[in-house]
gemmi code that builds the backbone of each chain (N, CA, C; Angstrom):
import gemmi

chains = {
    "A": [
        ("UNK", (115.541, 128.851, 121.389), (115.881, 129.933, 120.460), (117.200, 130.578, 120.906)),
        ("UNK", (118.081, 130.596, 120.080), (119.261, 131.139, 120.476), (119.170, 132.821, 120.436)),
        ("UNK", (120.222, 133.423, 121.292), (119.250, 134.502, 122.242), (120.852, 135.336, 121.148)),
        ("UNK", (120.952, 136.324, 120.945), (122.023, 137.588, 120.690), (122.738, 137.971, 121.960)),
        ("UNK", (123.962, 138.523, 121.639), (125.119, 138.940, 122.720), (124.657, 140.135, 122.360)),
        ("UNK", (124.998, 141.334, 123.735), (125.048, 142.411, 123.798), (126.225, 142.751, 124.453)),
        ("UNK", (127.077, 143.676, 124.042), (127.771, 144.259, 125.013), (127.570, 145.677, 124.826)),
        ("UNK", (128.179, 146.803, 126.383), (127.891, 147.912, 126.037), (128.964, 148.548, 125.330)),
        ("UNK", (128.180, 149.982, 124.736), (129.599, 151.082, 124.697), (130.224, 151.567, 125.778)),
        ("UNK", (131.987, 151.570, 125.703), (132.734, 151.985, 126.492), (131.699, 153.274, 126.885)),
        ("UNK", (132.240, 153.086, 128.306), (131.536, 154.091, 129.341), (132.054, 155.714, 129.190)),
        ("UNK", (133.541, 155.757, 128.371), (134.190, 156.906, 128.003), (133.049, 157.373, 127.126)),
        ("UNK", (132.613, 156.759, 126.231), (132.056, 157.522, 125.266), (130.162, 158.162, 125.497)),
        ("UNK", (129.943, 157.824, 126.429), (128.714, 158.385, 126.890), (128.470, 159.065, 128.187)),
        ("UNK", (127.711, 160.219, 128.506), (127.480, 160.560, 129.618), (125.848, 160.387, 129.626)),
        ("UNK", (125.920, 160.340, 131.384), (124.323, 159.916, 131.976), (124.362, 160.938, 132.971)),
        ("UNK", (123.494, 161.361, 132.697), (122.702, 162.538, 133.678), (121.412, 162.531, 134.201)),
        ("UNK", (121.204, 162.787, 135.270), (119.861, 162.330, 135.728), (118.991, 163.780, 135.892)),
        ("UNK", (117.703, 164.170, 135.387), (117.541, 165.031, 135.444), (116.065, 165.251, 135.674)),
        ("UNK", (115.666, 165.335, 136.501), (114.604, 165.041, 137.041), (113.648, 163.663, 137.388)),
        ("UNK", (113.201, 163.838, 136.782), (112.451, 162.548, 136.237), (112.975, 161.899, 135.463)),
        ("UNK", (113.545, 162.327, 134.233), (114.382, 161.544, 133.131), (116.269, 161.222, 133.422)),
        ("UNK", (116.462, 160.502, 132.443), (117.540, 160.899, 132.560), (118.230, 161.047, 131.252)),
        ("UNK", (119.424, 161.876, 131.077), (119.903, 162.514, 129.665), (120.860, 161.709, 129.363)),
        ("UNK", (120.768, 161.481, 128.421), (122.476, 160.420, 127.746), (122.872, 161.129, 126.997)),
        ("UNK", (124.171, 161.548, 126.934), (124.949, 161.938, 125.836), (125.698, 161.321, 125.283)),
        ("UNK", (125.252, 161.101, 124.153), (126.583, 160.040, 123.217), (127.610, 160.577, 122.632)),
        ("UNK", (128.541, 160.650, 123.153), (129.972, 161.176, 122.317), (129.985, 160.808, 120.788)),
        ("UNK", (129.780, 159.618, 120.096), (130.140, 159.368, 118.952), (129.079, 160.418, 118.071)),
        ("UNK", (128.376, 159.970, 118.351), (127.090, 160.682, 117.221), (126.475, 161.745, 117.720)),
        ("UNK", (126.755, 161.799, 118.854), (126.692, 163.987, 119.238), (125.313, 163.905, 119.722)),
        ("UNK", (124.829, 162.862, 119.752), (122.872, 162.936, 120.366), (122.916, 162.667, 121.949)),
        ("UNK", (121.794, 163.320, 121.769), (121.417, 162.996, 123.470), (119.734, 162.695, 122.942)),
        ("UNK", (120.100, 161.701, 124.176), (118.855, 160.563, 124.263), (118.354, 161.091, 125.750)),
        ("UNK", (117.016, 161.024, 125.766), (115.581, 161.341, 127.108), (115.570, 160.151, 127.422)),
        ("UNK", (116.024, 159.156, 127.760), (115.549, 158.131, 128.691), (114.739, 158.145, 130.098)),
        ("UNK", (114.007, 157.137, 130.062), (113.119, 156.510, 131.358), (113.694, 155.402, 131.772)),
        ("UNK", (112.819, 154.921, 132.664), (113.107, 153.575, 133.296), (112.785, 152.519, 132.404)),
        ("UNK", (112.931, 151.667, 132.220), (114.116, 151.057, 132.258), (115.287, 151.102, 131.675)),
        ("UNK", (115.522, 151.937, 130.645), (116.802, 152.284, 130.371), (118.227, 152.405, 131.009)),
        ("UNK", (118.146, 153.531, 131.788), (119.394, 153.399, 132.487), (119.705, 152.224, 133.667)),
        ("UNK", (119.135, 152.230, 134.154), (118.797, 150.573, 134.811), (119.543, 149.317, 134.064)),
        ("UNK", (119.156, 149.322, 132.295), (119.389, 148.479, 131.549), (121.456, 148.436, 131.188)),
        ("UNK", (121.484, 149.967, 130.850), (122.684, 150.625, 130.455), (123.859, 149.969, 131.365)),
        ("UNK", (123.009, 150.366, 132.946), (124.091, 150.073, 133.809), (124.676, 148.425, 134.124)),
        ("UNK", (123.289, 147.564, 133.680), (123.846, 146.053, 133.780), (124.461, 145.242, 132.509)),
        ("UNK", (124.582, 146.281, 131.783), (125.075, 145.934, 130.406), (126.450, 146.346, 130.845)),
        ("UNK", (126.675, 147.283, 131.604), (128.524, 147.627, 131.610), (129.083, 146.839, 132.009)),
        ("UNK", (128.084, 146.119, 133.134), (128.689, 144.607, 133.968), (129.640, 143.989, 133.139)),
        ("UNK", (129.311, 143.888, 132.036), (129.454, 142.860, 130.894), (128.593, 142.120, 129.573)),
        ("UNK", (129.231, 141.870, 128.180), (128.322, 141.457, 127.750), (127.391, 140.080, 128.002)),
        ("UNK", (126.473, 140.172, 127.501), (125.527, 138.934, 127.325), (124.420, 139.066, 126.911)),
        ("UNK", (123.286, 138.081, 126.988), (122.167, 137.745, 126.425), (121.580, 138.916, 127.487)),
        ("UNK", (120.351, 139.049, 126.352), (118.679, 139.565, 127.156), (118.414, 138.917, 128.843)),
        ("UNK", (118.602, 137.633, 128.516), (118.316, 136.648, 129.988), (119.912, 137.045, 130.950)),
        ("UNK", (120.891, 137.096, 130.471), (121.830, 137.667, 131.295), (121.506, 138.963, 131.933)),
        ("UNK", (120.959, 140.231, 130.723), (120.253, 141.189, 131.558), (119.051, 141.290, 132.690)),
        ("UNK", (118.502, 140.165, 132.406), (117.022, 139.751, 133.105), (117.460, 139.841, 135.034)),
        ("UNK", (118.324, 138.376, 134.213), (119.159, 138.179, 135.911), (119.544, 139.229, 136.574)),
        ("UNK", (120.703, 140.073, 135.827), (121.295, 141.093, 136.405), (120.123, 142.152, 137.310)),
        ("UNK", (119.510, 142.441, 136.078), (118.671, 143.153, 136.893), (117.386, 142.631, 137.605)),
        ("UNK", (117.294, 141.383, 138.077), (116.184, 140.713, 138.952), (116.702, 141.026, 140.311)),
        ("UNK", (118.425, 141.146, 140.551), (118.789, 141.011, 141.377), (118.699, 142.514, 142.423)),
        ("UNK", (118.031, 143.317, 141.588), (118.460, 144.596, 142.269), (116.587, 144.969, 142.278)),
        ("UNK", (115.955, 144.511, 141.283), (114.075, 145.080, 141.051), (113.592, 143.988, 140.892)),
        ("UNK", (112.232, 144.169, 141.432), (111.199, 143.389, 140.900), (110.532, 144.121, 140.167)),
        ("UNK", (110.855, 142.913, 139.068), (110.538, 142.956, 137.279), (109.014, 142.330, 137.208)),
        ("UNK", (108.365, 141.878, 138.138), (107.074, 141.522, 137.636), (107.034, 140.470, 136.634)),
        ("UNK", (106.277, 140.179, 135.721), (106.018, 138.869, 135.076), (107.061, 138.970, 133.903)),
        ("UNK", (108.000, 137.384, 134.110), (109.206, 137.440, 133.445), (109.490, 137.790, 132.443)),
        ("UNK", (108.188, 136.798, 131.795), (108.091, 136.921, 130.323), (108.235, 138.144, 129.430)),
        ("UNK", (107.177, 139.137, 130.296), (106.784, 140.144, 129.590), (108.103, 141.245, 130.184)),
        ("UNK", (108.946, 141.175, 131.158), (110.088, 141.937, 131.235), (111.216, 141.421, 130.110)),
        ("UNK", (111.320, 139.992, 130.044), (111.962, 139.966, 129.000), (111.996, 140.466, 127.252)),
        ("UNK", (111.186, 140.316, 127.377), (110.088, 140.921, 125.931), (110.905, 141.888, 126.288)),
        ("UNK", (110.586, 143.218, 127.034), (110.754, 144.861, 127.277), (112.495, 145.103, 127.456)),
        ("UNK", (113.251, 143.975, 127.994), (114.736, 143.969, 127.738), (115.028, 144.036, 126.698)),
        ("UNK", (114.566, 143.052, 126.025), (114.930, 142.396, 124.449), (115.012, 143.659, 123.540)),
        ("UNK", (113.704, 144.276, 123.651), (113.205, 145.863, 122.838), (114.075, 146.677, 123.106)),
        ("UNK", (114.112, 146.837, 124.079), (115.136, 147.912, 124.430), (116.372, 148.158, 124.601)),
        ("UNK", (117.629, 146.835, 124.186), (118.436, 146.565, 123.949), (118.409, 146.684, 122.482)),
        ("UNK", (117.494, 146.306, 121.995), (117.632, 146.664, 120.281), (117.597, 148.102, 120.491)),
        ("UNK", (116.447, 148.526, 120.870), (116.879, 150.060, 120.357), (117.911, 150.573, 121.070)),
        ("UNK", (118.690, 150.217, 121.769), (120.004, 150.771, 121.906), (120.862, 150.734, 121.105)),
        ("UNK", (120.966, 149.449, 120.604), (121.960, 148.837, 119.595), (121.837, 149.960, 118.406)),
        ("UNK", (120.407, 149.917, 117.791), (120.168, 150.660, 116.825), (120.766, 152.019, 117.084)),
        ("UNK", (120.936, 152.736, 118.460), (121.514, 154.165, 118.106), (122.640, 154.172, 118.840)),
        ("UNK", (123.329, 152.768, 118.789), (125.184, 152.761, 119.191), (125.381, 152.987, 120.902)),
        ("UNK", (123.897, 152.651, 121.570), (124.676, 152.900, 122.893), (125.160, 151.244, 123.251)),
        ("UNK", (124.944, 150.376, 122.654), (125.253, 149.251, 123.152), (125.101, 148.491, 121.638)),
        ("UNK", (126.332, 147.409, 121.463), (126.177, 146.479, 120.658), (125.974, 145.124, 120.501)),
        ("UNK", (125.453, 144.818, 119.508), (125.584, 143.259, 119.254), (127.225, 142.384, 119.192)),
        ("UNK", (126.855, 141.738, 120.304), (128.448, 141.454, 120.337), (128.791, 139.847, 119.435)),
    ],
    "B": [
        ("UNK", (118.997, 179.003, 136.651), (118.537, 177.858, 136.506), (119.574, 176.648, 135.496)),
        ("UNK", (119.546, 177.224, 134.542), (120.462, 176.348, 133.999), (121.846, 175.657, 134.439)),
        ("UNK", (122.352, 176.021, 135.207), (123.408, 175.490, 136.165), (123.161, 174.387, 137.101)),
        ("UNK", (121.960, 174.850, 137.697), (121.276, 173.372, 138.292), (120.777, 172.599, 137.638)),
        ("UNK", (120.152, 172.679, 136.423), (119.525, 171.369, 135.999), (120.387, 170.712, 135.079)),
        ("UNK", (122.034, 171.196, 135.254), (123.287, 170.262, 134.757), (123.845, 169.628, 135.685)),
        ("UNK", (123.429, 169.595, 136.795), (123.654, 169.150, 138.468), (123.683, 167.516, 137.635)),
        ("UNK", (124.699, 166.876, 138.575), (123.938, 165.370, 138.673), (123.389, 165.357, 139.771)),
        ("UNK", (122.580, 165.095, 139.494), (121.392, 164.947, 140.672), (120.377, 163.180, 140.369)),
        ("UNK", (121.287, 162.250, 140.445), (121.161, 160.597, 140.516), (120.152, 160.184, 141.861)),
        ("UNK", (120.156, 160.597, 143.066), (119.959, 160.155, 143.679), (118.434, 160.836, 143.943)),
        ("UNK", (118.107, 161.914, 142.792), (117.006, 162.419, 143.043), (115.363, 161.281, 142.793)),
        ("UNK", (115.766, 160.715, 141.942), (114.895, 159.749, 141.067), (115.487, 158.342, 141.526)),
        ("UNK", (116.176, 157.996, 142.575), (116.350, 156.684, 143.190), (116.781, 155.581, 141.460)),
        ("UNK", (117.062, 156.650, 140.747), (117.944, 155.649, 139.848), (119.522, 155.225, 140.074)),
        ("UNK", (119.855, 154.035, 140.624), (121.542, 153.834, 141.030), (122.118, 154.533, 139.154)),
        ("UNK", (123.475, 155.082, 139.926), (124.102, 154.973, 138.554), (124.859, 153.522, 138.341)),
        ("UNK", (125.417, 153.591, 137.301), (125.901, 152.067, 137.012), (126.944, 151.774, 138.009)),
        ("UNK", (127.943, 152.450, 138.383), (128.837, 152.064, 139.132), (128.264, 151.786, 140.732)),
        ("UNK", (126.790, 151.806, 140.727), (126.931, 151.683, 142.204), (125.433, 150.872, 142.573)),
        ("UNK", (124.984, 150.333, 141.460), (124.146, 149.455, 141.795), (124.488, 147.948, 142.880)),
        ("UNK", (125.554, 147.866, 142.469), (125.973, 146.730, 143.479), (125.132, 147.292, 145.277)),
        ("UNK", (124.922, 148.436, 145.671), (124.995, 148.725, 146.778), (123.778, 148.915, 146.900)),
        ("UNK", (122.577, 148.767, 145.746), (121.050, 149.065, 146.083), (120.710, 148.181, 147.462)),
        ("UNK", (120.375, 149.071, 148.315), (119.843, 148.021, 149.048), (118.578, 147.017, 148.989)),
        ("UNK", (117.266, 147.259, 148.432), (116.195, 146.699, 148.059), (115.975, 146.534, 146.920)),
        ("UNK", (115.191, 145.807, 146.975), (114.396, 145.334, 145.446), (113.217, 146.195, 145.133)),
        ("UNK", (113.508, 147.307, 144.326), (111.727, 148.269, 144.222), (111.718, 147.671, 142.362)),
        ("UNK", (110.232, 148.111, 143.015), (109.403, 147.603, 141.684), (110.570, 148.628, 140.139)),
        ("UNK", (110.234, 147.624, 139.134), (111.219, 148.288, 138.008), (110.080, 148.388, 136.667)),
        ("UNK", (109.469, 149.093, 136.411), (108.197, 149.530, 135.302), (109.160, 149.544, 134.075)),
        ("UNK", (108.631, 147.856, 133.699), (109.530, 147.907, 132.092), (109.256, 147.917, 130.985)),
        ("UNK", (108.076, 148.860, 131.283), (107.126, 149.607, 130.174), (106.995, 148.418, 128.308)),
        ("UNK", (106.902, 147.130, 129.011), (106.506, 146.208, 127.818), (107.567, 146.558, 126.551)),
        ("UNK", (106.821, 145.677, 125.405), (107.890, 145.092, 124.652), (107.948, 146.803, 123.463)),
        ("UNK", (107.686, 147.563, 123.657), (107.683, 149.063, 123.117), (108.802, 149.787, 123.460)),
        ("UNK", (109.909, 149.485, 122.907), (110.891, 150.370, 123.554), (111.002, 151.758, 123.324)),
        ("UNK", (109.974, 151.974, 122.402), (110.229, 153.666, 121.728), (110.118, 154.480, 123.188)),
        ("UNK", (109.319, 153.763, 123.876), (108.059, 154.340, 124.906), (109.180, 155.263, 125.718)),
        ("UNK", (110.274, 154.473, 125.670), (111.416, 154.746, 126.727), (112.478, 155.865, 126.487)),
        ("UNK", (112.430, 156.023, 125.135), (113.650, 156.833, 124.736), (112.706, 157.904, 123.836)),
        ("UNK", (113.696, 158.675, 123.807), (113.445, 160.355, 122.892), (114.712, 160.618, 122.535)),
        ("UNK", (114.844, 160.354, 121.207), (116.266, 161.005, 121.204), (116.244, 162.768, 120.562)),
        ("UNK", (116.637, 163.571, 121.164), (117.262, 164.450, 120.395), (118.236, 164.859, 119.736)),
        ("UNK", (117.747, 166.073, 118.678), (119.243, 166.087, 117.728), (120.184, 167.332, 118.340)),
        ("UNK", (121.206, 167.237, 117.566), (122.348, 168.093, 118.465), (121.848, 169.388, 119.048)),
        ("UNK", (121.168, 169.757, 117.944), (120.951, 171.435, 117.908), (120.250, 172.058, 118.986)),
        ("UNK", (119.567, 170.548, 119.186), (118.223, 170.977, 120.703), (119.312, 170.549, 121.831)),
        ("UNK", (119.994, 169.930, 122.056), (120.670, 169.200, 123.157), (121.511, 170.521, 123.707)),
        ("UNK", (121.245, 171.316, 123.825), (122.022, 172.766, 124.370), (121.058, 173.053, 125.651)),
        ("UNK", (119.651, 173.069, 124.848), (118.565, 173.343, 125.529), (117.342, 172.348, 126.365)),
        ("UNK", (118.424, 171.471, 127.550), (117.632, 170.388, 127.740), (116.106, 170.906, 128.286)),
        ("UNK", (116.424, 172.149, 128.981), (115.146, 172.769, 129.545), (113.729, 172.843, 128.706)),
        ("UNK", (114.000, 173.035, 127.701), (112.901, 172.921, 126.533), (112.122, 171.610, 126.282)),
        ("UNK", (112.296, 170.760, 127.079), (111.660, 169.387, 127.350), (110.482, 169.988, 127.903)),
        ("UNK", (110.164, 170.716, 128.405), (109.047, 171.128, 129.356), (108.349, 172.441, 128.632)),
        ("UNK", (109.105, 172.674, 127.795), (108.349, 173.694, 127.079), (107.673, 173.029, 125.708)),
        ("UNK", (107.978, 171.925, 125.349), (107.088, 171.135, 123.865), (106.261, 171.332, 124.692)),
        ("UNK", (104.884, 170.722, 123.711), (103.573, 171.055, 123.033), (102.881, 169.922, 122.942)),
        ("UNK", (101.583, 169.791, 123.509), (101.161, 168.496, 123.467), (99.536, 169.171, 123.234)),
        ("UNK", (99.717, 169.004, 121.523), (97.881, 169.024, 121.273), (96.726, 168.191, 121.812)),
        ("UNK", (95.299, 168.885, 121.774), (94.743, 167.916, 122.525), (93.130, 167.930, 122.131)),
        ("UNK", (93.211, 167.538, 120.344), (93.744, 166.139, 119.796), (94.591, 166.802, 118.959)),
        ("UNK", (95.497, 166.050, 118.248), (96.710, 166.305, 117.306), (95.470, 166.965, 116.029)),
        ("UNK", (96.220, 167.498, 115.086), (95.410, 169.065, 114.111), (94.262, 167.770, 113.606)),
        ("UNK", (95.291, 166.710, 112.957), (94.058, 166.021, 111.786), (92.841, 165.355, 112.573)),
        ("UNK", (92.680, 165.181, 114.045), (91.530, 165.262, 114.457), (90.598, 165.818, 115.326)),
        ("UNK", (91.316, 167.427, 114.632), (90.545, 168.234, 115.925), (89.098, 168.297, 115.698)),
        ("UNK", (88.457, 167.801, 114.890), (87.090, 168.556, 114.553), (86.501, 166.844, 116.044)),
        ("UNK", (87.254, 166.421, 116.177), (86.518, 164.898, 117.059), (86.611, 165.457, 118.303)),
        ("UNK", (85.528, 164.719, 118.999), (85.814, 165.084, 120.977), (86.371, 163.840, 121.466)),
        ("UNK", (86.416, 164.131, 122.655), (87.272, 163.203, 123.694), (86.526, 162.617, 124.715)),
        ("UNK", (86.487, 160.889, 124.519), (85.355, 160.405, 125.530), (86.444, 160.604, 127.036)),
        ("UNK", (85.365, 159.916, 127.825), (86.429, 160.268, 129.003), (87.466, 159.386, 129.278)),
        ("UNK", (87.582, 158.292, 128.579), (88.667, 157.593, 128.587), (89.945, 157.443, 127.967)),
        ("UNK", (89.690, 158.785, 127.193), (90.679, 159.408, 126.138), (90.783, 158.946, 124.599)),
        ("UNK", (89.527, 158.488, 124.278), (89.426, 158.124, 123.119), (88.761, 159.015, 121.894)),
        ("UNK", (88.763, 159.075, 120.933), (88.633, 159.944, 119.926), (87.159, 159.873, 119.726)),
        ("UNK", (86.315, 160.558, 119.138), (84.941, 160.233, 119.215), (84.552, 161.063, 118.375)),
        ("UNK", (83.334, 160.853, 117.822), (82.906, 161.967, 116.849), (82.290, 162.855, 117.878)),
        ("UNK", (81.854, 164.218, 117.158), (81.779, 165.381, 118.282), (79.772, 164.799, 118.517)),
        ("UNK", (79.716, 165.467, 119.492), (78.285, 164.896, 120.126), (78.332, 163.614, 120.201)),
        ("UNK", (79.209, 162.989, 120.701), (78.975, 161.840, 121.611), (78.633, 161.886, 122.860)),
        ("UNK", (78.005, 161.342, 123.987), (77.345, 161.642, 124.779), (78.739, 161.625, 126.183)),
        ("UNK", (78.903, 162.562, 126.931), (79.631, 162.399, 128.398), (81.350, 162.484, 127.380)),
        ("UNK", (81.090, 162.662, 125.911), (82.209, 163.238, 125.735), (82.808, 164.989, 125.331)),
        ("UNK", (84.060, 165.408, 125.629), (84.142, 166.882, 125.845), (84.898, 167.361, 124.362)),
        ("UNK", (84.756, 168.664, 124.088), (85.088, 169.087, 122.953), (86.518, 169.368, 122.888)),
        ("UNK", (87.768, 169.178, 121.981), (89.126, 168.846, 122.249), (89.547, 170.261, 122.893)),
        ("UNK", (91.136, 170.435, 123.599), (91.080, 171.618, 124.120), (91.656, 173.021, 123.432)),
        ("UNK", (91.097, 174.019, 123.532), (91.567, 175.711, 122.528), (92.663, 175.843, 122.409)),
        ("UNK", (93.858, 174.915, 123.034), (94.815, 175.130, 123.059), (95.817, 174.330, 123.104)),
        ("UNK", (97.124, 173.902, 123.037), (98.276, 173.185, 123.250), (98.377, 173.404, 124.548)),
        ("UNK", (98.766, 171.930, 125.106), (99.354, 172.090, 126.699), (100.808, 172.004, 126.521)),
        ("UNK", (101.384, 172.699, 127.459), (103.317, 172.752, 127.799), (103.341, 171.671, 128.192)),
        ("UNK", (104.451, 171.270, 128.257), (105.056, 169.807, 129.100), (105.083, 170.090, 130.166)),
        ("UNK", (104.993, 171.353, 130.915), (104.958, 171.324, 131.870), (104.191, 171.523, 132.878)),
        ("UNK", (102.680, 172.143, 132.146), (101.894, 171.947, 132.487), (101.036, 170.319, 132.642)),
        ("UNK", (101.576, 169.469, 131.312), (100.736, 168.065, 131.414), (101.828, 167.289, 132.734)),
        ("UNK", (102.977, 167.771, 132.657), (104.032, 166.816, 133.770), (103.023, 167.086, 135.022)),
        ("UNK", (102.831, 168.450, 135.483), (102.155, 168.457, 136.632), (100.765, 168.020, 137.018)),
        ("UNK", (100.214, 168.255, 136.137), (99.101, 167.643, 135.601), (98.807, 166.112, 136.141)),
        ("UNK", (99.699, 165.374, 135.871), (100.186, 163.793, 135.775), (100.378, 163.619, 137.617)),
        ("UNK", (100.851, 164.891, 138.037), (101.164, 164.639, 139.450), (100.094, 165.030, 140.438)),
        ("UNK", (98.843, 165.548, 139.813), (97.524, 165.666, 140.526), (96.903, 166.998, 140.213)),
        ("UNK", (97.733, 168.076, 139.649), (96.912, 169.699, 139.330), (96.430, 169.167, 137.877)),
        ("UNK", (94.982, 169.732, 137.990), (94.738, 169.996, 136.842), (95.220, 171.164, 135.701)),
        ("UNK", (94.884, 170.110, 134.477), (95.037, 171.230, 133.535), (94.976, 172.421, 133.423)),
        ("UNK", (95.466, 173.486, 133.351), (95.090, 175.123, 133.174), (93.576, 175.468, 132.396)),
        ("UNK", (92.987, 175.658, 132.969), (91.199, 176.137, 131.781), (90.260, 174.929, 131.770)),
        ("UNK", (90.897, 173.931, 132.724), (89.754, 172.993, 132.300), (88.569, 172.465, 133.374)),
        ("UNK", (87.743, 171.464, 133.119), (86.677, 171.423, 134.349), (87.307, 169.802, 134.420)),
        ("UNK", (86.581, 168.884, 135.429), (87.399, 167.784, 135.848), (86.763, 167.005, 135.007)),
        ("UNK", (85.847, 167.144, 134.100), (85.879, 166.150, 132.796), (86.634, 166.400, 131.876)),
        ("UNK", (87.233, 167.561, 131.463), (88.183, 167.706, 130.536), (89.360, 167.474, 130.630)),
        ("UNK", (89.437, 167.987, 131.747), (90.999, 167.161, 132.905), (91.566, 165.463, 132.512)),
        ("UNK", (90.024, 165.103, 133.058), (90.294, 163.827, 132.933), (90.199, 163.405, 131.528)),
        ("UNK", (89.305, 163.404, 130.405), (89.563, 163.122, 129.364), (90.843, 163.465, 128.757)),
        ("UNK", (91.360, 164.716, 128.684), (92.371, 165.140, 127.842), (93.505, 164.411, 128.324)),
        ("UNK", (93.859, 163.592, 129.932), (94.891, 163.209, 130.782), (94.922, 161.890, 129.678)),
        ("UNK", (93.556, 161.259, 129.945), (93.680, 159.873, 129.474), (93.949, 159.982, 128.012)),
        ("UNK", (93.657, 160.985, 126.979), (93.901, 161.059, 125.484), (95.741, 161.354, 125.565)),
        ("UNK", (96.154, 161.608, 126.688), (97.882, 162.228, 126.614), (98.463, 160.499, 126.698)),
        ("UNK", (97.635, 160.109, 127.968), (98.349, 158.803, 128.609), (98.514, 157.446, 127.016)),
        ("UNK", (97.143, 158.135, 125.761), (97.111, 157.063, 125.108), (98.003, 157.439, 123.989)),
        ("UNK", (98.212, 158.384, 123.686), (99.938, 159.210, 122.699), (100.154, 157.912, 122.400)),
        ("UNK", (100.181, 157.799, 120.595), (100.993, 156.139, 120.020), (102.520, 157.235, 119.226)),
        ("UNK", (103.473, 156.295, 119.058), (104.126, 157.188, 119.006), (103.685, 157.341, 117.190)),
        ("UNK", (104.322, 158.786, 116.125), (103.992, 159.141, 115.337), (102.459, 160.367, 115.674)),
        ("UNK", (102.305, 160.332, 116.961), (101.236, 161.082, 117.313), (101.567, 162.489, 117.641)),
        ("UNK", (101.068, 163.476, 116.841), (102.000, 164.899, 117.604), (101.548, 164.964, 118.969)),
        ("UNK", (102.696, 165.259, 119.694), (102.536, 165.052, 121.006), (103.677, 164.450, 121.770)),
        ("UNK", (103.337, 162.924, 121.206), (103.873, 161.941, 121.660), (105.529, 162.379, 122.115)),
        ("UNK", (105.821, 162.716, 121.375), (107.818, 162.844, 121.748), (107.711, 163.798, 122.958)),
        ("UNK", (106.807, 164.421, 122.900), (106.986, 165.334, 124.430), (106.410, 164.682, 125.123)),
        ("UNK", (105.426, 163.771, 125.777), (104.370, 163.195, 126.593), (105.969, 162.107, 126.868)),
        ("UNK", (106.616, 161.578, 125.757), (107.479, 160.304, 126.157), (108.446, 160.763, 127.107)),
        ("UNK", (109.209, 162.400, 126.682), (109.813, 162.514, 127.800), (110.011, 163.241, 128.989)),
        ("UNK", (108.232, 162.798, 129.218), (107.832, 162.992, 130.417), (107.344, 162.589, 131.590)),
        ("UNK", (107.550, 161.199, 130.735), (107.062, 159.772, 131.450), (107.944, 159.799, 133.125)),
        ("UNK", (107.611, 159.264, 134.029), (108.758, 159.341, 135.145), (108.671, 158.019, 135.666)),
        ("UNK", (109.763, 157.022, 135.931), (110.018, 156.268, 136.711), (108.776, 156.569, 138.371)),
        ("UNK", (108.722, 155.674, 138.530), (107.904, 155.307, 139.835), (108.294, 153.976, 140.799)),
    ],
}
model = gemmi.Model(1)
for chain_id, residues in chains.items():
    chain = gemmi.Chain(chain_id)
    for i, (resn, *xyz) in enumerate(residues, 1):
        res = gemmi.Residue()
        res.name, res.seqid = resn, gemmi.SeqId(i, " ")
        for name, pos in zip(("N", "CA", "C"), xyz):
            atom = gemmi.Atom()
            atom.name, atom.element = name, gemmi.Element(name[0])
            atom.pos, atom.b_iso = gemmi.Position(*pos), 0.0
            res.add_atom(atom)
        chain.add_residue(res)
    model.add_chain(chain)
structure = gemmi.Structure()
structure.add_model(model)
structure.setup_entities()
């Protein structure tokens, strides 16, 4: 199955704040701030690496956590790269 | 207060920021909360984003209005009322910041340790569209 490119949004246009437990994103373009958890910013940050596939993110971040059973981390990349896409922090490249 | 909780404070929650993951030293477990991405995000709209502090002040019914007349087995499931070893929903809305702590071992404010525990497990099961849910989500914490 051929997999979608992701790349992120320029890093100018968002701020990350960590704030307790969560952490706060502010998106410059569309003026929202997003409550993120884990895996999110985690995700955010191996997406700046560069774009690529879900499985490019997988790697990236295998290398730093254990992700537990692949499959089902990939699944939870996949999701959550869409819903980024969907609110412009990262696109389909 | 508000001055500090605009702190970056990154290293509080052992989340690397992006520029410096290269330097994690270990591999810790990464909870990638399955193929549900809502689970992960809350977005707010501008108007609230002044007031991040108010994360802890939402409202988490317990059960949401359309099924308050039901009790709560102890596994946090909805039940008709007089079900047996289940408790009657609670008189009140919990703060976020009462269920955050809650989550970290104090019980609920007013409750006995069956209600504790039921009402914990009815928070933990929040689908999203559930009133509640947007506050319970961002209160979830990395581990």
């Amino acid at each position: 199955m051929a997999q979608g490119l992701y790349r992120a949004e320029p890093a100018s246009d968002y701020i990350l704040r960590a704030l307790d437990d969560v952490t706060l994103v502010y998106h410059r373009r569309s003026g929202q701030t997003h409550i993120v958890v884990s895996p999110v910013p985690e995700i955010l940050a191996v997406l700046a690496d560069g774009a690529g596939s879900a499985d490019d993110m997988l790697a990236r971040l295998s290398r730093d956590y254990d992700l537990g059973d692949p499959g089902e981390a990939l699944a939870a990349v996949e999701a959550n790269l869409d819903e980024l896409a969907a609110l412009g922090l990262a696109h389909r490249a | 207060m508000s001055e500090e909780k605009g702190r970056i404070a990154s290293d509080a929650q052992g989340v690397p920021p992006e520029d410096e993951s290269l330097v994690t030293p270990t591999r810790r477990r990464l909870l990638m909360g399955g193929a549900v991405a809502a689970s992960a995000i809350v977005s707010i709209r501008p108007a609230l984003a002044s007031t991040a502090a108010s994360v802890l002040n939402c409202r988490i019914p317990v059960p949401d209005a359309p099924h308050a007349s039901q009790h709560i087995a102890a596994d946090g499931t909805l039940v008709p009322a007089g079900t047996q070893g289940a408790v009657p929903g609670a008189g009140r809305p919990f703060t976020g910041e009462e269920v955050k702590a809650a989550l970290r071992g104090r019980h609920l404010p007013g409750t006995s340790y069956e209600q504790n525990q039921a009402y914990l497990n009815y928070i933990r099961r929040l689908q999203s569209g559930t009133s509640g849910f947007t506050c319970y989500a961002s209160l979830q914490m990395p581990r």
